[in-house]
KEDO-951635 format. One record per residue: residue number from 1; x, y negated, z of N, C-alpha, C in turn; residue in one letter. Coordinates in nm, 3 decimals, padded with zeros to 5 digits, always signed. Atoms other than C-alpha are relative to their C-alpha. Layout:
(NUM; (X; Y; Z); (X; Y; Z); (X; Y; Z); "A")
...
# end
This chain:
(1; (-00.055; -00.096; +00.094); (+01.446; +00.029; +00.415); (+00.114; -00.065; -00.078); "X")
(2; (-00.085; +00.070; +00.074); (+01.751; -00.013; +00.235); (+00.025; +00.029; -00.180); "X")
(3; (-00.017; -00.034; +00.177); (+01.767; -00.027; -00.183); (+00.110; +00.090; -00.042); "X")
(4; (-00.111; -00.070; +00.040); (+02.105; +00.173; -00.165); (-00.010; +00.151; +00.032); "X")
(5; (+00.043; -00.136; +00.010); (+01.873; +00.509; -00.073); (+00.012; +00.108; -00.069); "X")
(6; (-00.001; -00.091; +00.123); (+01.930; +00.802; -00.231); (-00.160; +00.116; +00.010); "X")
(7; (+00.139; -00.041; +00.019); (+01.633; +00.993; -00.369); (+00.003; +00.166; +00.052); "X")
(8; (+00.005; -00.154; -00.054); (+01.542; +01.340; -00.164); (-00.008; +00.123; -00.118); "X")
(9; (+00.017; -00.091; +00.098); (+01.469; +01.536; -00.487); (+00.110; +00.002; -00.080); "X")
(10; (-00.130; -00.046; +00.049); (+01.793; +01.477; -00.669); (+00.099; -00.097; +00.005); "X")
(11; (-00.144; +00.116; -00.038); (+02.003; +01.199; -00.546); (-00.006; -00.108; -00.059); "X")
(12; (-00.001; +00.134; +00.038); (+01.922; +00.919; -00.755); (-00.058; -00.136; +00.077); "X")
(13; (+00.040; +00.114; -00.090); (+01.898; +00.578; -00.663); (-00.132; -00.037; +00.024); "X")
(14; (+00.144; -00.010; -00.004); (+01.614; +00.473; -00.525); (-00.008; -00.202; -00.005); "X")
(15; (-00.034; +00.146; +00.031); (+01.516; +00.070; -00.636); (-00.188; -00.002; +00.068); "X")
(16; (+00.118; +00.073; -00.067); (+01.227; -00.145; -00.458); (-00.072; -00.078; -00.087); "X")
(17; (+00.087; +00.009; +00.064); (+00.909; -00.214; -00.594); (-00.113; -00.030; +00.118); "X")
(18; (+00.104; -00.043; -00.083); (+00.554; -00.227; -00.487); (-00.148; +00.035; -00.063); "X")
(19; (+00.140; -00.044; +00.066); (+00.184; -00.137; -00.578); (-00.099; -00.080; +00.021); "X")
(20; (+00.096; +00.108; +00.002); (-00.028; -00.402; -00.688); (-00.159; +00.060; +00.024); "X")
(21; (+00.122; -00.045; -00.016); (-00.390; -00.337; -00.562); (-00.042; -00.154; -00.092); "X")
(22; (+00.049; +00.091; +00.129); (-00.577; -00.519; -00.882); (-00.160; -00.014; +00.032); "X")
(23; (+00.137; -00.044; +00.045); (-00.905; -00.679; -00.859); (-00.049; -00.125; -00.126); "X")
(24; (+00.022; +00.085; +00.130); (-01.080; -00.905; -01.077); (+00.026; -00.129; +00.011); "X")
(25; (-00.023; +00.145; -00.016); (-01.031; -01.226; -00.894); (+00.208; -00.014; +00.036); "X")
(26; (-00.187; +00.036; -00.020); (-00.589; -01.161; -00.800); (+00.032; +00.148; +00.028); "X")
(27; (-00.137; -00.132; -00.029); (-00.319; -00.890; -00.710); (+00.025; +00.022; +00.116); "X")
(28; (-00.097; +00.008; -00.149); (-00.216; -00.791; -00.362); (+00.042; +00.110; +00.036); "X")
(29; (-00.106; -00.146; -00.023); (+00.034; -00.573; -00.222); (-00.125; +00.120; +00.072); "X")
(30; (+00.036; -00.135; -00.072); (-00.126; -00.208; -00.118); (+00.039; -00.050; +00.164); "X")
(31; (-00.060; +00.010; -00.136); (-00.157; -00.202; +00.232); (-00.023; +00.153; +00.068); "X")
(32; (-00.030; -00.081; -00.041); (-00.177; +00.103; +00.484); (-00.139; -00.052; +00.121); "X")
(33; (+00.081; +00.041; -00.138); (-00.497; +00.110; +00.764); (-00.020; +00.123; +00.035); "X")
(34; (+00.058; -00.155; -00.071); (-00.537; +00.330; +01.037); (-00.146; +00.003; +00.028); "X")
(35; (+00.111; -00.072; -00.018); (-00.822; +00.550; +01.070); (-00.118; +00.069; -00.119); "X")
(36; (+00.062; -00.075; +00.109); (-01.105; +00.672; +00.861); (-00.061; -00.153; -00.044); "X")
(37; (+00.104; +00.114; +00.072); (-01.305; +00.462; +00.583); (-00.134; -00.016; +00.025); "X")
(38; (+00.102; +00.086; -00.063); (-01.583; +00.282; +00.694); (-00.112; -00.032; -00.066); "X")
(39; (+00.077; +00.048; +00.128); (-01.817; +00.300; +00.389); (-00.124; -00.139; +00.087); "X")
(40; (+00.098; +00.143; -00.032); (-02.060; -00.040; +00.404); (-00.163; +00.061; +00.035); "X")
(41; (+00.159; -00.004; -00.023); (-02.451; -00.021; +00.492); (-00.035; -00.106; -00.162); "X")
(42; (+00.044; +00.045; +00.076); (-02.680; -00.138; +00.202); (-00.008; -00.175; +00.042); "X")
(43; (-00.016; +00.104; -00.072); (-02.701; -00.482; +00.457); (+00.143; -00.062; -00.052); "X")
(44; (-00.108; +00.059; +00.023); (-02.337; -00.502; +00.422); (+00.039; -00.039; -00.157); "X")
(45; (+00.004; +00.080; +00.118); (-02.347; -00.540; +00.032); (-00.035; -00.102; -00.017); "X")
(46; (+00.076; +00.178; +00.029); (-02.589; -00.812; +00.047); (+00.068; -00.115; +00.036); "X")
(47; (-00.080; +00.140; -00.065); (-02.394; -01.006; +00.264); (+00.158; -00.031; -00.022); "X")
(48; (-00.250; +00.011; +00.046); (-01.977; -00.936; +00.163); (-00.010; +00.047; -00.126); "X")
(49; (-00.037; -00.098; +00.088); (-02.030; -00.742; -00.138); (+00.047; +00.163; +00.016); "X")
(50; (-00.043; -00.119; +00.003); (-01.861; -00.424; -00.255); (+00.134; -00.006; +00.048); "X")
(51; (-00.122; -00.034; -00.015); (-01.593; -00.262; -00.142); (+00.016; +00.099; +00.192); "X")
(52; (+00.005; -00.004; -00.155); (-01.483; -00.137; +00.230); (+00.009; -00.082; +00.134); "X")
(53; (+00.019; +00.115; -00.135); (-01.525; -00.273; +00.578); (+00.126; +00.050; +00.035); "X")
(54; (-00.095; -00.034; -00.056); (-01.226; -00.295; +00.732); (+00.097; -00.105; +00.122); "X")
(55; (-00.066; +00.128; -00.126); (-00.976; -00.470; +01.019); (+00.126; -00.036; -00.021); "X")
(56; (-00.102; +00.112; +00.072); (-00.747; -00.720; +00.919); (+00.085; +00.040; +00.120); "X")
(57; (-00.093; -00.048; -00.065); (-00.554; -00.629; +01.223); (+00.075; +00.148; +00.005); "X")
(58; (-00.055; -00.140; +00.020); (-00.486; -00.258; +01.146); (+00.053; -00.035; -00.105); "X")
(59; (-00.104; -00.009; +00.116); (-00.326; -00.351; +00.805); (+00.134; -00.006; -00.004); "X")
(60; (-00.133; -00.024; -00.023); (+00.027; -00.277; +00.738); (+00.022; +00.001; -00.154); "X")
(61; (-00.038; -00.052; +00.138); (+00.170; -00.349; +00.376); (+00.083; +00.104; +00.011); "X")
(62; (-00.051; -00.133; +00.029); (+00.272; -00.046; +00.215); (+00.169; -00.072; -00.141); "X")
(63; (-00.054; -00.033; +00.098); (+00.633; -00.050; +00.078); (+00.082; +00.113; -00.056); "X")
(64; (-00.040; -00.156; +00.090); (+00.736; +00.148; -00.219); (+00.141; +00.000; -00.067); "X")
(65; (-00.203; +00.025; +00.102); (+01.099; +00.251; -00.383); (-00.082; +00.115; -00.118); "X")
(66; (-00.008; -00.094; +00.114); (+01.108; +00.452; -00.711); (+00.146; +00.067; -00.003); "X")
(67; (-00.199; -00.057; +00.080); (+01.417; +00.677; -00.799); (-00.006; -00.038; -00.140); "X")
(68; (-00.045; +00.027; +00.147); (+01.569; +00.593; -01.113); (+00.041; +00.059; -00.079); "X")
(69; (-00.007; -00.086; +00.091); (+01.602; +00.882; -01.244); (-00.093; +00.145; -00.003); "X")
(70; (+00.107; -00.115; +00.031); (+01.302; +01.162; -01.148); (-00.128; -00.084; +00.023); "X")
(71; (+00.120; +00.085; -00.024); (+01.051; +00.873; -01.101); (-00.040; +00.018; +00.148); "X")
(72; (+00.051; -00.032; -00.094); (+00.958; +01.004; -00.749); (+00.011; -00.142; +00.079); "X")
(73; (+00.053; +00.126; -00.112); (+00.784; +00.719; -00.522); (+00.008; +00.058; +00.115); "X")
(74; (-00.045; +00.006; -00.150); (+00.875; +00.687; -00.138); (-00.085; -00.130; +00.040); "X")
(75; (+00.109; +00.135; -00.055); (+00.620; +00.469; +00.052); (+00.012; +00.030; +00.146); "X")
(76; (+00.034; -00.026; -00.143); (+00.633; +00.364; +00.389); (-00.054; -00.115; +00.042); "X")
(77; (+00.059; +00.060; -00.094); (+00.439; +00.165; +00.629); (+00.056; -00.062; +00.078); "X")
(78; (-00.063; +00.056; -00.126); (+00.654; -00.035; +00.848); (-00.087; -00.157; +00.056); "X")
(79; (+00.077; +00.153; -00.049); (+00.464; -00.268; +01.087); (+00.089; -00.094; -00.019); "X")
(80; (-00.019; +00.112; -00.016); (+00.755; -00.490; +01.085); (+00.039; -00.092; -00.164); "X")
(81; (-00.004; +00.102; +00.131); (+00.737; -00.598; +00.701); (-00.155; -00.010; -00.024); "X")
(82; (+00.133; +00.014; -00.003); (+00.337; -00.604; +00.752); (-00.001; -00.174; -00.066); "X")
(83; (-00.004; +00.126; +00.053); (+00.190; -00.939; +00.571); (-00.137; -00.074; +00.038); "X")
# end
């Protein structure tokens, strides 16, 4: 993607950012996985904790632009800035 985008809703620029997924131990970029969510088995708490099961090979960071002047976010998925 290029930062010199203009924004589909009214033309403003659109500037690069991204969406911190926050947990209690660090920060990491949002990512993008195909298919449906995978909720855990009571088994799988005991042994990983909370949260979802998921495959480190389907992930794709997610990046995001903002316009700079109606706020509107643009997110895309490109495998080749994946991390």
């Amino acid at each position: 993607m290029n930062e010199a985008q203009k924004c589909s809703e009214c033309g403003g620029k659109l500037e690069t950012g991204f969406i911190p997924d926050i947990s209690m131990a660090a920060a990491f970029k949002t990512s993008w996985h195909r298919g449906e969510a995978d909720d855990k088995t009571i088994l799988d708490y005991v042994k990983y904790g909370p949260g979802l099961k998921y495959d480190r090979s389907k992930v794709i960071a997610i990046q995001a632009f903002r316009c700079t002047q109606c706020g509107l976010l643009k997110m895309y998925a490109n495998p080749s800035t994946s991390d």
